[in-house]
N, C-alpha and C positions, 0 to 999 in steps of 0.2 A: 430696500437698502438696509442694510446690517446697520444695527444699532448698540452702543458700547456702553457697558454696562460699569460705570464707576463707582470707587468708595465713594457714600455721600456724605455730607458734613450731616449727623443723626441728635446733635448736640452742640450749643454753644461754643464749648472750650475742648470739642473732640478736634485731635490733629493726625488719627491715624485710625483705625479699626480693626478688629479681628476677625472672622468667618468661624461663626461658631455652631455653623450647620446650614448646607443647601439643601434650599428645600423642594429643589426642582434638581433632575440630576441631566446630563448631555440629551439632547434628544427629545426632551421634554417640549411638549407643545406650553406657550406661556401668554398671559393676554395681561393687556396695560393694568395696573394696580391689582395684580396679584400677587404676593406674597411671593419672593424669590431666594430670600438667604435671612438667616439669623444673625445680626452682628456685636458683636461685644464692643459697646464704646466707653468712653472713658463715665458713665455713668448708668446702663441699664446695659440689656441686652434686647436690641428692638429689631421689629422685622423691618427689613428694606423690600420695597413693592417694584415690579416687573414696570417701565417707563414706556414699554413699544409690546407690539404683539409678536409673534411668531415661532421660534423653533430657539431652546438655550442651547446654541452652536458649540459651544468654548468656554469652560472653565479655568481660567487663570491663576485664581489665588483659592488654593485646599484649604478645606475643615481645620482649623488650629493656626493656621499662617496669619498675619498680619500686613496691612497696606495702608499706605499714606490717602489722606484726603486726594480724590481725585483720579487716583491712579486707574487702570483699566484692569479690571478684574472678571468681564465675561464679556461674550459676545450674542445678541440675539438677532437672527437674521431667518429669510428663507431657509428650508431645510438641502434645495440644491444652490443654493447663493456663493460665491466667490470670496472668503472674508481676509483672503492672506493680506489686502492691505490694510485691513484694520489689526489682524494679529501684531502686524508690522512694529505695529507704534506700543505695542507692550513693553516693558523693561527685560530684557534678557535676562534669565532664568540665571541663578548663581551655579556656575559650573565647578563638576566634580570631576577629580581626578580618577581616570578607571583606571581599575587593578590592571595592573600588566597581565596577559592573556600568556598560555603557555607556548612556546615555539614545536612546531610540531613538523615534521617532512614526510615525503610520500614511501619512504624508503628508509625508515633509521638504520645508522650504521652505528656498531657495537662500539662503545665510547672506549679511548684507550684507560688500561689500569693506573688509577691516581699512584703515584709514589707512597702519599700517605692520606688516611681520611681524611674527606672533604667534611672543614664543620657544618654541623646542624644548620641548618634556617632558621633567623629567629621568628617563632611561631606568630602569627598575625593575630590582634582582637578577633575572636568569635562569639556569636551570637546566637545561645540556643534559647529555644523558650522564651524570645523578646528578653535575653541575659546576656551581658557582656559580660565577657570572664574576670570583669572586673568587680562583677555584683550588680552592676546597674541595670534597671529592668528597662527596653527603650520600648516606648507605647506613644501612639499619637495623644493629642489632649483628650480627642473623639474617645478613643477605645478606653481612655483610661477612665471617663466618666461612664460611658455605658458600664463597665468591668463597675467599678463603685456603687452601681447605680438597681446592678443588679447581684452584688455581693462575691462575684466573682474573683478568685485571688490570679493575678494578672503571673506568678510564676507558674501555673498548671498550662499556662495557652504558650503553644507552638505558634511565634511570630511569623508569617508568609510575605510580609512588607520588606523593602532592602533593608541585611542587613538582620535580619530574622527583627526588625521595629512590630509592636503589636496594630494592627491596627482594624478598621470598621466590621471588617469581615470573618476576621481572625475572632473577635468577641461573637457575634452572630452565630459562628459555628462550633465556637462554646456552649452557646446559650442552648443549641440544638443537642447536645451529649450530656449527658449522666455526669452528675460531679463525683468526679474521685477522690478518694479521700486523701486530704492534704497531710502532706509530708514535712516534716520538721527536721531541717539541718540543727547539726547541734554542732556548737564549736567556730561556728564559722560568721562572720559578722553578716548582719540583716542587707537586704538587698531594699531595693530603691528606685525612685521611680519621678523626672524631673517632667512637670507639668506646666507650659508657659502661663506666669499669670495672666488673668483675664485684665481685659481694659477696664474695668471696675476696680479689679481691687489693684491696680498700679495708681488708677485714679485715687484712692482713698487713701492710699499710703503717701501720695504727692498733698494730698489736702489736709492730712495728718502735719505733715513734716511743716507745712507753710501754716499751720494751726496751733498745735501746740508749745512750738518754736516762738514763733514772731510774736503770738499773740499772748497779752497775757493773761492771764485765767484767775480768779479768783472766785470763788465758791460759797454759795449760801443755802442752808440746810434749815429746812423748815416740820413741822411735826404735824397734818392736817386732820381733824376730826370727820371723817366721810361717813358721817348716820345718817343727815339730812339730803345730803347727796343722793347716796343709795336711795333713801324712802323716796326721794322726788321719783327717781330710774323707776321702780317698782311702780309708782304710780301710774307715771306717763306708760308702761308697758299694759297697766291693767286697763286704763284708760282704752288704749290702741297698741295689739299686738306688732301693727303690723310697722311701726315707726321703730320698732327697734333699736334706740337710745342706749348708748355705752355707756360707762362711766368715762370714758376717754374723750368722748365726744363733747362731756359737761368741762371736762378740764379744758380742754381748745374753748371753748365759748368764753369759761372764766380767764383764761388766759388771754383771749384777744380783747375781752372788756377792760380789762385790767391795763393792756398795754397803752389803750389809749387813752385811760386816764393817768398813766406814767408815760407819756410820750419819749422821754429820757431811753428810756430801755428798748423802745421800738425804733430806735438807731444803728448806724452802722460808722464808724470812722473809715475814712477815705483820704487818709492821709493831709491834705491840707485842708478839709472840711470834715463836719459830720452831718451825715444822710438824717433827717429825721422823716417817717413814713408817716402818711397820711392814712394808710389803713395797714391793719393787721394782717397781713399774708402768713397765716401757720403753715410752715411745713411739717408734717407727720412722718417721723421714724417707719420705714417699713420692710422688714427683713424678708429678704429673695433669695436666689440660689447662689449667688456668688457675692451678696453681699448687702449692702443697703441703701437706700433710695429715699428720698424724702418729697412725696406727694404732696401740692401744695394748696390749701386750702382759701383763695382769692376772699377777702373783705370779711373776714371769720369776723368782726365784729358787728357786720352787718348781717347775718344770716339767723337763722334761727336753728334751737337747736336741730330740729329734722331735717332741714337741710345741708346740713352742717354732717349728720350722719350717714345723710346717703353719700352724701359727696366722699366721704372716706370711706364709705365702702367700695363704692362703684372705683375710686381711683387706686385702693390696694388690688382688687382684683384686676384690675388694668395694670400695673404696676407687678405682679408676680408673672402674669399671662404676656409681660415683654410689649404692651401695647401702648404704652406711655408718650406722649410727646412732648418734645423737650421744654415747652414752654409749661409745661405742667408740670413739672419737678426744680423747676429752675428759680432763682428769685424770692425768695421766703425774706419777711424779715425777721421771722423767730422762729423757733423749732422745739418740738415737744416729742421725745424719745422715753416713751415706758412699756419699759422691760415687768411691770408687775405681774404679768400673766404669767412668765416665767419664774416665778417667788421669789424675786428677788428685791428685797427687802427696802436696799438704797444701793446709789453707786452715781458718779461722774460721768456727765458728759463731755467732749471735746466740741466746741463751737465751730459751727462750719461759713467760715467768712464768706461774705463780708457779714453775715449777721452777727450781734451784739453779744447774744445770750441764748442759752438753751436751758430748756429743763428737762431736769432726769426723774421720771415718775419712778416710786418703788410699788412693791404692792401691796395692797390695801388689805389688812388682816386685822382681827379681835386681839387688843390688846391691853392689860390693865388700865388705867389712869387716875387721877384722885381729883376729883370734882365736890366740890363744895365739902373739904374734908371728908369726904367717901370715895373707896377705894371702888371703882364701876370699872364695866368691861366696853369698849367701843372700839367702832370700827376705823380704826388708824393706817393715815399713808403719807411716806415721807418721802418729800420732796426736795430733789437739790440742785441749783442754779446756779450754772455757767457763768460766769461775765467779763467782755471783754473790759478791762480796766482802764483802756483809752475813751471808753463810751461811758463808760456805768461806773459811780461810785459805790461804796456797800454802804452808802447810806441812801441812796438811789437806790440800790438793787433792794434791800432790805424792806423800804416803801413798798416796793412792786409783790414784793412775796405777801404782805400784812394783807394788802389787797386784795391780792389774790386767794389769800388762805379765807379772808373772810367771806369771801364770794361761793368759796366751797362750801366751809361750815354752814353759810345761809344763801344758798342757792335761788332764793325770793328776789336776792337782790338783782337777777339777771332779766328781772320781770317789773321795775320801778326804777 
């Protein structure tokens, strides 16, 4: 019996999905929990798995389209099986208007002579090289990331999709030709190229707006001595190569220790109450291909740090490779986002509700200071902290950073 292949709900607060690549194509033999399509939800990009065995009959919704929770988007059945009552129940495809076809007779007869010229026709959009003559380059999302992906300029490719659209095959048989050497219009304004956003970054920009907006933020900027940090890292590495200990992974420990002896800050307002958590759920910043994701690290203050380290490893590399589940990124009640690896020095984070507070790591560089009236060199990183001001005072927040900066400077203290 043919079995129907739905958006699935991939995420808590997902209410729609994207097809951001099959991975099985018509025809395909498919067996239960196999990997069948790549979907863009409103938080990752994760694989949806094959629910029945047999033959993918019917593809409904293409590479780059998007469909509600639910809807029916493939069919997998026997490969001689009957499926028109199940195509049945799909939502009718949005219909297009066809060009008018020319009139043509088996015998033309010579048109009489007009009195005076017939005017021009006015000429229709055309479409060379996935170009409307308006400038606009039209490309699937597919083609436009493979073309990006492999530095391909999308105005050299002759589009074969309606409409001269670039799309999957049109790149493929690029990739197979000799690049020609690119041409430079001059005088004429830059062409263009419109790419559905992903369900991520519509998601971040919806989390943005209900973030920075509602909530209100206020900001604590701390200055942290990381010499005894590092020598501890150095140590535990010489000790044992193979536990592989970050600096990133001491800051989540000192942060989850920290939070629970500031309970205040490990909160969330909820409108007619405020959440206080019983344990430290870090979520960890982690940059992906369309955007970012926060892996969450369950009772960080009960862990130690090796555990603490594998667990962000194994969950970034789960987290880039689209293999995440929802309950693993979901629910933090604080968040630690650094950008130090990037050299970037300090900067602001935007709290991601309902948690409390974030912090913005910068990166950890040799920088003068004066210590006991001497002017020394140490290894310096500055920290700045988010706070919702309905949770956290900054005399509250400012507690929490003392703690936490001391915890860094004497890293012993995570060990008494």
């Amino acid at each position: 019996m043919a079995s129907k292949v739905i958006m699935p709900k991939l995420s808590p607060t997902m209410e729609e999905g994207q097809i951001a690549r099959w991975l099985k194509k018509e025809g395909d033999k498919v067996s239960m929990g196999e990997p069948l399509a790549e979907i863009d939800t409103d938080k990752a990009t994760m694989e949806m798995q094959a629910l029945a065995n047999g033959v993918l009959r019917k593809i409904l919704i293409n590479e780059g389209e998007s469909a509600p929770l639910g809807q029916l988007i493939a069919v997998i059945g026997e490969p001689d099986e009957d499926i028109a009552a199940v195509l049945s129940e799909a939502p009718a495809p949005e219909k297009k208007e066809p060009a008018p076809a020319p009139k043509t007779s088996a015998a033309p007869a010579p048109a009489p002579a007009p009195s005076r010229p017939a005017p021009a026709p006015e000429p229709a959009p055309v479409a060379t090289n996935g170009r409307q003559d308006s400038g606009r380059i039209i490309a699937s999302p597919l083609a436009a990331r493979m073309a990006a992906d492999s530095g391909l300029d999308l105005r050299s490719i002759q589009g074969s999709g309606p409409n001269g659209r670039i799309i999957k095959r049109d790149i493929e048989a690029a990739l197979t030709k000799p690049k020609p050497a690119a041409a430079v219009a001059v005088g004429t304004a830059s062409g263009y190229r419109d790419e559905p956003a992903t369900q991520i970054r519509q998601t971040i920009a919806k989390r943005l707006v209900t973030s920075i907006g509602p909530v209100p933020h206020f900001f604590l900027t701390v200055d942290i001595e990381m010499d005894r940090a590092a020598e501890m890292r150095e140590s535990i590495k010489a000790l044992d190569p193979d536990l592989k200990i970050s600096i990133n992974d001491i800051i989540i420990k000192c942060a989850a220790v920290a939070l629970l002896r500031h309970p205040q800050v490990n909160a969330s307002f909820q409108e007619k109450f405020i959440r206080y958590y019983e344990h430290a759920d870090i979520g960890v910043a982690v940059a992906i291909e369309d955007g970012l994701i926060t892996p969450v690290i369950r009772a960080a203050d009960q862990k130690s740090l090796s555990q603490i380290a594998a667990e962000v490893r194994e969950l970034a590399d789960r987290a880039r490779s689209k293999k995440l589940k929802p309950e693993e990124y979901t629910g933090a009640t604080f968040s630690v986002s650094n950008l130090g690896m990037f050299g970037i020095d300090e900067f602001t984070a935007v709290i991601n509700p309902p948690e409390g507070a974030i912090l913005a790591i910068g990166a950890m560089t040799p920088k003068p200071v004066v210590r006991d009236n001497q002017v020394v060199v140490k290894q310096m990183m500055r920290v700045t902290m988010s706070c919702d001001h309905r949770v956290i005072d900054g005399a509250t927040g400012a507690k929490f950073l003392q703690t936490f900066k001391k915890m860094l400077e004497n890293p012993l203290y995570l060990v008494v």
